[in-house]
PASEBA-1860 file (N, C-alpha, C; in nm, 3 decimals):
! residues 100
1> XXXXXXXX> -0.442/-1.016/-0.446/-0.531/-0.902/-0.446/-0.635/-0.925/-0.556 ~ -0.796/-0.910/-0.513/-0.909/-0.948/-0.626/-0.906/-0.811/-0.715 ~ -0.959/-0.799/-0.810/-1.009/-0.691/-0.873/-1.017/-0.579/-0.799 ~ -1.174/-0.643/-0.733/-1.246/-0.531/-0.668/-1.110/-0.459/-0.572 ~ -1.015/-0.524/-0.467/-0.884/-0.463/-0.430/-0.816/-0.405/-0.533 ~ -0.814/-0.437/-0.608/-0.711/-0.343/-0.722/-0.782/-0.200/-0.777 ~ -0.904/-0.204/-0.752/-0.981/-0.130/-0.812/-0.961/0.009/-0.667 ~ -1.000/-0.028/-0.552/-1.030/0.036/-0.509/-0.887/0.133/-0.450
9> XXXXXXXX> -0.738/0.004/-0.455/-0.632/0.047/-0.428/-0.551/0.137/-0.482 ~ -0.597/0.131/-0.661/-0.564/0.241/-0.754/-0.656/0.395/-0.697 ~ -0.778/0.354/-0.673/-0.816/0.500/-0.630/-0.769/0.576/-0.510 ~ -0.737/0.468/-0.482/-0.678/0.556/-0.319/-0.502/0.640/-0.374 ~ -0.457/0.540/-0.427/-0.330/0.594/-0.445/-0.293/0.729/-0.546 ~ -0.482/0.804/-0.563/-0.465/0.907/-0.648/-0.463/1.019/-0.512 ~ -0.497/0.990/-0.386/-0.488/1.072/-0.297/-0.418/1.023/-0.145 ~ -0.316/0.976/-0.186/-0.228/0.895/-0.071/-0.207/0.993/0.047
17> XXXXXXXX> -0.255/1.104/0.092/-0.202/1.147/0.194/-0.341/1.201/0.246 ~ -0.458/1.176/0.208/-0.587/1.223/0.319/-0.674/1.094/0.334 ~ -0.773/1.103/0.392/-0.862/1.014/0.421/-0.997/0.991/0.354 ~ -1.045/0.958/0.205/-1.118/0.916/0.167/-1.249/0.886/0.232 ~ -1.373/0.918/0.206/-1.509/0.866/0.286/-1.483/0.764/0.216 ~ -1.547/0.670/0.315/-1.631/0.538/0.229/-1.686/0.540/0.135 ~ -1.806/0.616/0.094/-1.870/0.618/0.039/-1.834/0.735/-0.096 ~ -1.749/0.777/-0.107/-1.693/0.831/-0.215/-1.633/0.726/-0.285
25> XXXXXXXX> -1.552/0.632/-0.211/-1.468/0.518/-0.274/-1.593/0.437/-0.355 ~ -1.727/0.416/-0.236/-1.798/0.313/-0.314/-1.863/0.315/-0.431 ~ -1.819/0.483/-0.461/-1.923/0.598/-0.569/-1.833/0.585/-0.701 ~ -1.696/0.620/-0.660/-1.598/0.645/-0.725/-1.496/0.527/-0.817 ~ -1.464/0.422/-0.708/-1.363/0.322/-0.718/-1.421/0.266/-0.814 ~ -1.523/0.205/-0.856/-1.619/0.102/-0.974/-1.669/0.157/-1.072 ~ -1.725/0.080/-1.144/-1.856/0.124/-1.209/-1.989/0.203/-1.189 ~ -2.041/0.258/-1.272/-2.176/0.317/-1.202/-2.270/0.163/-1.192
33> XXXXXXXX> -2.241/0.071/-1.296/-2.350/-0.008/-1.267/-2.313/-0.074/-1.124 ~ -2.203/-0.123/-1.082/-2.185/-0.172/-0.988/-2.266/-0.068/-0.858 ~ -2.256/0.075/-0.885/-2.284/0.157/-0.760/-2.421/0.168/-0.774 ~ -2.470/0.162/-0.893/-2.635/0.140/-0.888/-2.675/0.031/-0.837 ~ -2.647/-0.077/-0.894/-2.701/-0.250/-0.810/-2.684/-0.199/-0.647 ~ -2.564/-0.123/-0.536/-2.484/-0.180/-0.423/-2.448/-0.068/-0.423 ~ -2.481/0.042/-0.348/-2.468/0.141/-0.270/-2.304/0.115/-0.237 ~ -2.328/0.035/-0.118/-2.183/0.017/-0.047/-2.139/-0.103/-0.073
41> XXXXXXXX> -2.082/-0.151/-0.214/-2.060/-0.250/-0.258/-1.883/-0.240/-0.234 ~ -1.802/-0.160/-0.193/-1.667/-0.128/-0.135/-1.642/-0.185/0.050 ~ -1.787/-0.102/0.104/-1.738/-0.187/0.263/-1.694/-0.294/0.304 ~ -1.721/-0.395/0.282/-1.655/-0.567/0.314/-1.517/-0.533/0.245 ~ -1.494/-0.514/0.140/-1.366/-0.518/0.056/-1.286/-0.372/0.145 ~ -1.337/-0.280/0.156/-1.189/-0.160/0.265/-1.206/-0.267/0.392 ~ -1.280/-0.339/0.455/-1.263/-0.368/0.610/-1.167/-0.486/0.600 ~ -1.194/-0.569/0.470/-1.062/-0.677/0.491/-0.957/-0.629/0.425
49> XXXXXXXX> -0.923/-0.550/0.392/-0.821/-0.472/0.307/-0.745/-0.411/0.454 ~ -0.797/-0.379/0.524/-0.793/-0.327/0.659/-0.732/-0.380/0.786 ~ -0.785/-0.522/0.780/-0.749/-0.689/0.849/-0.606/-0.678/0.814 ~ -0.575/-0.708/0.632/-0.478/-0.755/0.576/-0.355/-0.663/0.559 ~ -0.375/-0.492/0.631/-0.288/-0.391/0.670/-0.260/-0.342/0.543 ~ -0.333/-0.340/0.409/-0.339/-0.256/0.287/-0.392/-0.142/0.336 ~ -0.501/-0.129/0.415/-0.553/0.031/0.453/-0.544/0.067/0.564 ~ -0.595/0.174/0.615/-0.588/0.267/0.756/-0.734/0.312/0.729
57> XXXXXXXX> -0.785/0.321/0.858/-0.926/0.395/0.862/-0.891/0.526/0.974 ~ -0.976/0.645/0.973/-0.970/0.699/1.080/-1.114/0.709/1.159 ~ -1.136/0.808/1.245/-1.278/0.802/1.327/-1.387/0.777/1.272 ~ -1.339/0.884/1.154/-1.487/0.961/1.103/-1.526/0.826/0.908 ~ -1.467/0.763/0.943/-1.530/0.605/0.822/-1.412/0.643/0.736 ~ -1.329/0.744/0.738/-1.266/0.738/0.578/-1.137/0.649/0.575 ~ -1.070/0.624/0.480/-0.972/0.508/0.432/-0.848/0.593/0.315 ~ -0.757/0.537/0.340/-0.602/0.616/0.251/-0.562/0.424/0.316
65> XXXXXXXX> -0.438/0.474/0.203/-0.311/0.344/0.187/-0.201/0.373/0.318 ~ -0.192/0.255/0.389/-0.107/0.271/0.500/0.019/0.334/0.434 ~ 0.068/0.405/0.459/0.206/0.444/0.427/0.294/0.359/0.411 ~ 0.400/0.329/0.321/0.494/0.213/0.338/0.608/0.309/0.388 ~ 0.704/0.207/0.495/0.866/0.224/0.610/0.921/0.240/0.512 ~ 1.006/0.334/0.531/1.159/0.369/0.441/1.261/0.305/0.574 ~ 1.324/0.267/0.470/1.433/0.191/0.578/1.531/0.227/0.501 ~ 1.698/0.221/0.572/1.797/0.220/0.497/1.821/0.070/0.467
73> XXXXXXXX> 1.911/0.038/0.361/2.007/-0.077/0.313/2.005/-0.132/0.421 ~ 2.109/-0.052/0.509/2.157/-0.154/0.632/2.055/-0.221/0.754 ~ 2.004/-0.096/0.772/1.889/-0.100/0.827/1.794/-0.240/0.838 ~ 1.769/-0.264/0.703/1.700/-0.405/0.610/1.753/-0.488/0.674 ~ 1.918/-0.486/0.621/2.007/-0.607/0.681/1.983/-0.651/0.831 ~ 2.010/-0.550/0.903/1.985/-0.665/1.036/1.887/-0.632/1.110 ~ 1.769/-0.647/1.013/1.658/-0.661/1.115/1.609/-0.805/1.059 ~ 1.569/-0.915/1.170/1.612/-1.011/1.176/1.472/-1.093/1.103
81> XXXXXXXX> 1.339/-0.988/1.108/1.270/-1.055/1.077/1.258/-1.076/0.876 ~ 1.284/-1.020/0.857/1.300/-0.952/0.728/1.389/-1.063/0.617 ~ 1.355/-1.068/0.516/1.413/-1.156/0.384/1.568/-1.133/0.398 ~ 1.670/-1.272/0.386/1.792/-1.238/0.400/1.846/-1.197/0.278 ~ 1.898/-1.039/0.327/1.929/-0.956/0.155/2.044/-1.021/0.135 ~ 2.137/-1.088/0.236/2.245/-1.107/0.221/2.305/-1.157/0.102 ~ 2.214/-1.268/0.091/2.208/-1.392/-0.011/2.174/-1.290/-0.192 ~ 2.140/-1.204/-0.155/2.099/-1.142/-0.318/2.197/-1.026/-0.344
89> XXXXXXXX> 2.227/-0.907/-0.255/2.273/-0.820/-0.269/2.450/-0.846/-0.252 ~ 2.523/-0.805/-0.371/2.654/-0.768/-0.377/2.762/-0.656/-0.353 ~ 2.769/-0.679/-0.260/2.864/-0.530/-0.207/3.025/-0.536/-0.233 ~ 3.120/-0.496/-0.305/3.220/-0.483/-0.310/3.306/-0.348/-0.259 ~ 3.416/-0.388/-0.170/3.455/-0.292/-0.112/3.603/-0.315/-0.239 ~ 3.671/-0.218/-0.319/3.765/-0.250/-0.415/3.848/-0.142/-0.371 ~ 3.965/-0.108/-0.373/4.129/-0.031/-0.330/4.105/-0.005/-0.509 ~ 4.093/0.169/-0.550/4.141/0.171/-0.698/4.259/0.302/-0.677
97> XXXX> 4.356/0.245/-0.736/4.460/0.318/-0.746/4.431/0.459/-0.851 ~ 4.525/0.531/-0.787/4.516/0.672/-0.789/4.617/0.717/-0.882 ~ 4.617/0.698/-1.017/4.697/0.683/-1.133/4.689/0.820/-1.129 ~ 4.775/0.907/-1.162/4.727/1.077/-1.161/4.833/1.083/-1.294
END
């Protein structure tokens, strides 16, 4: 992720659940000098951000952070495409006696 992605990904994640204009991000996300030189110095950077499934656009131009999947534990486990947790995660099933 370049800067300019980090820049614009922190702003989004101050409003993760609506849809951002473009052009608020391009106002907002940077510098003023950057927004003085380059109006829409953000567009190329949300559209491949976009490609690369960091953002969501809707009709009307605006942009939010795709939501990330909640999955369960197991869930993780056998889905096949996915990093094998097997190899990292330790599960012990242990019998502890019931000393009363």
């Amino acid at each position: 992720m370049t800067a300019e992605e980090k820049e614009i990904h922190d702003y989004l994640s101050r409003c993760p659940d609506r849809f951002v204009p473009a052009a608020e991000i391009c106002q907002r996300a940077g510098t003023r000098n950057r927004y003085a030189l380059d109006r829409n110095w953000a567009m190329p950077i949300l559209r491949r951000m976009e490609l690369d499934g960091w953002v969501e656009s809707d009709q009307m131009g605006g942009y939010r952070l795709r939501p990330k999947e909640r999955r369960s534990f197991r869930e993780a486990l056998a889905d096949p495409t996915a990093a094998n947790l097997g190899d990292t995660a330790i599960i012990r099933l242990e019998k502890r006696s019931q000393a009363a």
